[in-house]
C-alpha positions, 0 to 999 in steps of 0.5 A, a space after each residue: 267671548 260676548 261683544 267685546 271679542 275682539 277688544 284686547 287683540 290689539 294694544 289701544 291708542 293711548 287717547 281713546 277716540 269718541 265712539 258712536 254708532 248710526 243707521 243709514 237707510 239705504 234700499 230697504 236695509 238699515 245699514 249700521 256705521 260705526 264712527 270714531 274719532 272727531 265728525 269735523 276732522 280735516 280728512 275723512 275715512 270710510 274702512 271697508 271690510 271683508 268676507 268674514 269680517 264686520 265693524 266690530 272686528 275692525 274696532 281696534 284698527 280703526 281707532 288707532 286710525 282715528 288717532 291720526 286725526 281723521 274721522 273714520 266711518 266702518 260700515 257694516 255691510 249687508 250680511 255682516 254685523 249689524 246689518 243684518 237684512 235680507 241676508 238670503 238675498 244679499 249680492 256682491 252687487 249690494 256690497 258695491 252698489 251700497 258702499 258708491 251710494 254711502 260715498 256719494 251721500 256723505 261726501 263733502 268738501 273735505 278730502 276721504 281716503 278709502 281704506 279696504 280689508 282682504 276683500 274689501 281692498 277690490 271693493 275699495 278700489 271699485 267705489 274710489 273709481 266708480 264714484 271719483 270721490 277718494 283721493 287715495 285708496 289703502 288697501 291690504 289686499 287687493 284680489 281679483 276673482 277674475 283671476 284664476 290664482 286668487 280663486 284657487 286661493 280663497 277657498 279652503 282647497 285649491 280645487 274647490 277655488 278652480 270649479 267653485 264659479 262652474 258648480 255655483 252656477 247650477 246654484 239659480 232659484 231657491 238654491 242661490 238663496 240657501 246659507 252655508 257657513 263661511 268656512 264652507 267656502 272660505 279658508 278661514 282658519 288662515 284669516 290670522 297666524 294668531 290663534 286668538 284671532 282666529 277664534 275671536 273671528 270664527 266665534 262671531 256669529 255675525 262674522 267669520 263665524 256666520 253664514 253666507 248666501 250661496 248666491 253671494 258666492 257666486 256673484 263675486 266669484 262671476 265678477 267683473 270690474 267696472 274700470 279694468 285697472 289700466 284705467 284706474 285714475 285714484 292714487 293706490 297704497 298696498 299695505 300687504 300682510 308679508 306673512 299672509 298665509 291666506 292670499 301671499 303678497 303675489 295675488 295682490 301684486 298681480 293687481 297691482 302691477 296693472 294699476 295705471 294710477 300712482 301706487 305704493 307697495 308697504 309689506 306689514 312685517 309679521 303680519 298674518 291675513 288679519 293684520 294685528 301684529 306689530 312691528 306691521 301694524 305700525 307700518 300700516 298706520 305709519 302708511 295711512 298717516 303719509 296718505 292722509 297728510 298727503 291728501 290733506 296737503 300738510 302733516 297730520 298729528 299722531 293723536 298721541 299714539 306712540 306706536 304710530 309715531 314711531 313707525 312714521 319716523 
């Protein structure tokens, strides 16, 4: 596949949204956003990636996403697609400090709902507290490596999820800066039940086919939340893959569970880790289409997307 891998693996909007791609500068990295849909839309909407993932990957969802009527930014974070700087030194702390910066430079007077993939759930969740500039967070996935049952998860062997944060620890200096594969550390062969999807994913080498820092690994398995969710404050969707064969619906809930703010639990039905695959993919938009009409405080077109329009009946 070149750099259309991704394009097919979901069925388009019927209206096509207009695309264009900027660079941010940010701590002496150039930061690539992919926009879709209209700049002046009522409500805003930054997707947030995961590990293995990028802006291209997320393409296909976002668009229909933007066919809701809103405008939605994907960064590239750094490590991943585009955005490609200091890829040895790159952190987790990177990750949360540069997505709180991004909101904050490009908040206005209109409402922004976060939206967040695998890990990009928590690191949603994170910069919607952190900064009080979201009115709603969606999230697949909400994972939590302070909790021993998604450490033991995300890796691809149980026992290696449980000694990862111990053994990555000796990992200081020069080691922390030594980039293995994704797989390496990351189920990935379960990012998808699709099998296309899972080649798409691990073909591309600015994605789930690339190379993480060691010192990534280890910042984010030695993570520790800002605002603990008993405090948490900003309304909170789970949009789950209920056929995840990753990270099961249960890691997320044992989140979820502890959120003081107003939550929602939506189960994508069919869906894997990735989710692409219909009726879910439907329920996911139908799920981003209430929260947006809510935040924006009337209802929102479908754009013209059928798919939508009937999962939201």
């Amino acid at each position: 596949m070149g750099p259309d891998r991704y394009a097919g693996l979901v069925r388009p909007p019927s209206v096509r949204p207009p695309v264009s791609s900027s660079v941010w500068r940010w701590d002496d990295v150039d930061v690539h956003l992919l926009r879709l849909g209209d700049p002046d839309a009522r409500v805003r909407v930054v997707l947030l990636h995961g590990a293995g993932g990028n802006a291209a990957a997320l393409r296909p969802v976002a668009e229909h996403v933007s066919a809701l009527g809103v405008h939605v930014t994907v960064p590239d974070l750094p490590g991943y697609g585009k955005t490609r700087a200091r890829d040895s030194r790159v952190r987790y702390g990177h990750w949360q400090r540069m997505t709180a910066d991004l909101l904050r430079a490009e908040d206005d007077d209109r409402p922004l709902v976060l939206m967040g993939a695998s890990m990009g759930g928590l690191l949603a969740y994170e910069a919607a507290e952190v900064t009080g500039l979201a009115a709603a967070v969606v999230a697949t996935c909400l994972l939590d490596p302070g909790d021993a049952a998604v450490r033991a998860r995300l890796t691809w062997h149980p026992l290696m999820g449980r000694v990862a944060g111990p053994a990555l620890r000796l990992l200081a200096g020069p080691l922390a800066s030594v980039r293995v594969p994704v797989r390496w550390v990351a189920d990935m062969g379960h990012v998808a039940n699709d099998p296309s999807v899972v080649r798409a994913v691990l073909g591309d080498p600015r994605g789930g086919g690339g190379r993480v820092p060691l010192g990534w690994m280890r910042s984010f398995l030695e993570l520790r939340l800002a605002v603990e969710p008993e405090r948490a404050r900003t309304p909170l969707v789970l949009t789950h893959p209920a056929e995840d064969r990753w990270t099961p619906v249960a890691l997320s809930r044992r989140f979820l569970d502890r959120v003081a703010a107003p939550t929602e639990v939506v189960l994508l039905d069919r869906c894997g880790h990735f989710p692409v695959e219909e009726p879910g993919l439907g329920q996911l938009l139908a799920a981003v289409r209430r929260t947006v009409a809510a935040v924006a405080g009337r209802d929102v077109g479908d754009g013209g997307d059928e798919a939508t329009a009937d999962a939201a009946r």
